[in-house]
C-alpha positions in Angstrom: -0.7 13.3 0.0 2.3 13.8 1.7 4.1 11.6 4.3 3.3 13.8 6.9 -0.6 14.3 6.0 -0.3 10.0 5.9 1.4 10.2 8.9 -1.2 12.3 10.7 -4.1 11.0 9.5 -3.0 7.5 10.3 -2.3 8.9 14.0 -6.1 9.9 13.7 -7.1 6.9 12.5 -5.8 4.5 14.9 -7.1 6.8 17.8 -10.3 6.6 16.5 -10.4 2.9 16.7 -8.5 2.5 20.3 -5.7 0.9 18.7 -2.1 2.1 19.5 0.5 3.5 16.8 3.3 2.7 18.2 6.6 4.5 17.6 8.1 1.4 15.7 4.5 1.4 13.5 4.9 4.8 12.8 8.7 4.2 11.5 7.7 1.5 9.3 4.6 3.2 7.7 6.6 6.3 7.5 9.9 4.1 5.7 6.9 2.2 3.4 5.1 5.7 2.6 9.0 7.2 1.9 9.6 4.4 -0.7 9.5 4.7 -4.4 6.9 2.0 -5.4 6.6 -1.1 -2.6 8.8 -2.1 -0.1 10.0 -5.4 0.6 9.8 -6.1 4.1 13.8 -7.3 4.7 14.6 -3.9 2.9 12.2 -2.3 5.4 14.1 -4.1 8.2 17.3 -2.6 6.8 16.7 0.7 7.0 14.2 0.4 10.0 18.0 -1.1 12.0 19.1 2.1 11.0 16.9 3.9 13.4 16.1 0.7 15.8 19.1 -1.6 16.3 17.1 -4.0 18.0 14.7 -4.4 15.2 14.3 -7.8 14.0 12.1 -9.4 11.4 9.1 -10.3 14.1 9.0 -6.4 15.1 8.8 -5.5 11.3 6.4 -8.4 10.4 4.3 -7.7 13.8 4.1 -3.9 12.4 3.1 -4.7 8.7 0.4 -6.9 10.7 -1.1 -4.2 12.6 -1.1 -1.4 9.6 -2.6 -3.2 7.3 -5.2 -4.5 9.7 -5.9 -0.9 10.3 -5.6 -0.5 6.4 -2.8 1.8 6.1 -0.7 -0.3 4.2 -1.6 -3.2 1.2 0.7 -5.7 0.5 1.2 -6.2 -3.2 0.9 -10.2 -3.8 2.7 -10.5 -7.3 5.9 -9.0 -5.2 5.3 -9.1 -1.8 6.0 -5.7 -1.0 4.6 -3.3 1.1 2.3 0.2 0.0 0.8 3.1 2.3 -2.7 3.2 1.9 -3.8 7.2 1.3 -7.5 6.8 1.9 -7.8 3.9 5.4 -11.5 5.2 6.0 -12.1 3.5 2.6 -14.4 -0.3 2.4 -11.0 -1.3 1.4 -11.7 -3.2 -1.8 -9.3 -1.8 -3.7 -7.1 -2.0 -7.0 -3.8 -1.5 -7.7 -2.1 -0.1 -10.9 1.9 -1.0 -10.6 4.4 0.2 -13.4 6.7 -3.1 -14.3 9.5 0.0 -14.8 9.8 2.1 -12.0 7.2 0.5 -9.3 5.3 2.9 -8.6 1.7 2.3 -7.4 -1.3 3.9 -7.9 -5.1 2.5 -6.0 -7.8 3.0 -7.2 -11.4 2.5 -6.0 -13.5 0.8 -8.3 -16.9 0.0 -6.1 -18.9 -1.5 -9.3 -16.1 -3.5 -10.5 -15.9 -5.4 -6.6 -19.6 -5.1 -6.6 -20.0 -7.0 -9.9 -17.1 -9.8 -9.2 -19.2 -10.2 -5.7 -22.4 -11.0 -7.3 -20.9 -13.0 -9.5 -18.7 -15.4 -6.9 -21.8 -15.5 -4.8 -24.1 -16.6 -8.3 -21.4 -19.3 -8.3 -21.9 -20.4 -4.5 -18.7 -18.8 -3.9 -17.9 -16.7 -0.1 -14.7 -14.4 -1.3 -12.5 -14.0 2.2 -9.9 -11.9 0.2 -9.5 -9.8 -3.3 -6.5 -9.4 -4.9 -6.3 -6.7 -8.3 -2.7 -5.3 -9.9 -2.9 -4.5 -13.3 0.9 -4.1 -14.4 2.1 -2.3 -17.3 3.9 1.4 -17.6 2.8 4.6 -16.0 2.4 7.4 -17.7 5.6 8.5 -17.3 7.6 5.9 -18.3 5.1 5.6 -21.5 6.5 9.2 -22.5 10.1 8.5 -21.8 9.4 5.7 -24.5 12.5 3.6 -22.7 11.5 0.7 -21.2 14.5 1.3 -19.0 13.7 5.0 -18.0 12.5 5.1 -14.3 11.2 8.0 -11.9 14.2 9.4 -10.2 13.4 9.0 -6.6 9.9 10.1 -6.3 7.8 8.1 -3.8 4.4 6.4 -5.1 1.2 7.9 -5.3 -2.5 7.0 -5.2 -5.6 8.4 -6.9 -8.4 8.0 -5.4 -10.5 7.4 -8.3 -14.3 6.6 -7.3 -14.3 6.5 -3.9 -16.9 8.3 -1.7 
């Protein structure tokens, strides 16, 4: 999908649900969906000052908290970095595929897996409030490049929407 498809259908998106998107949220998904891989959000606040002088880490971390409660965004726990979301109209239980060489992140949508680790926590007497999955290892590219230290020159991440509805 390209940023500006993201960018549009996230402007559809958060009219559908009343919610504003902001010029400042717009910058920071747009940055986020710009990046190769995830973005850290102090990088993000380096090159949202670019645009915004006034920006401070509350406006970026007051933006990441609106997109992803809108789910246009995921935050990637193992390195707290920031990913646009390509599909937000999705149940948003999700996993991510991140290459240790050159970050980038594919999400997938893998209903039975969630389904079966569900049933399983609530066999166990156990109420899930959040999931986390990243699998890490190399993409495809870098597999074929057969260097560990090749990386992809300066494309941005992509996603697959593999099973979703």
């Amino acid at each position: 999908m390209t940023d500006t498809a993201l960018l549009q259908q996230a402007e559809e998106h958060c009219a559908r649900r009343g919610v504003r998107f902001t010029p400042i949220r717009r910058r920071v998904l747009e940055l986020i969906a710009d990046a190769c891989g995830g973005l850290k959000a102090y990088d993000l606040l380096d090159r949202l000052a670019k645009d915004h002088a006034a920006a401070r880490p509350p406006t970026v971390y007051r933006a990441l908290e609106f997109l992803i409660e809108q789910g246009l965004v995921h935050r990637i726990e193992s390195s707290n970095a920031y990913v646009a979301c390509p599909c937000p109209e999705h149940a948003h239980r999700f996993q991510l595929l991140i290459c240790r060489q050159c970050g980038l992140v594919e999400e997938l949508h893998l209903d039975d897996i969630n389904e079966e680790l569900s049933a399983r926590a609530r066999s166990l007497g156990f109420k899930v409030q959040r999931q986390t999955i990243e699998l890490h290892g190399l993409c495809q590219q870098c597999q074929s490049r057969g260097d560990d230290s090749s990386a992809h020159n300066g494309t941005s991440s992509h996603s697959t929407d593999n099973g979703a509805p």
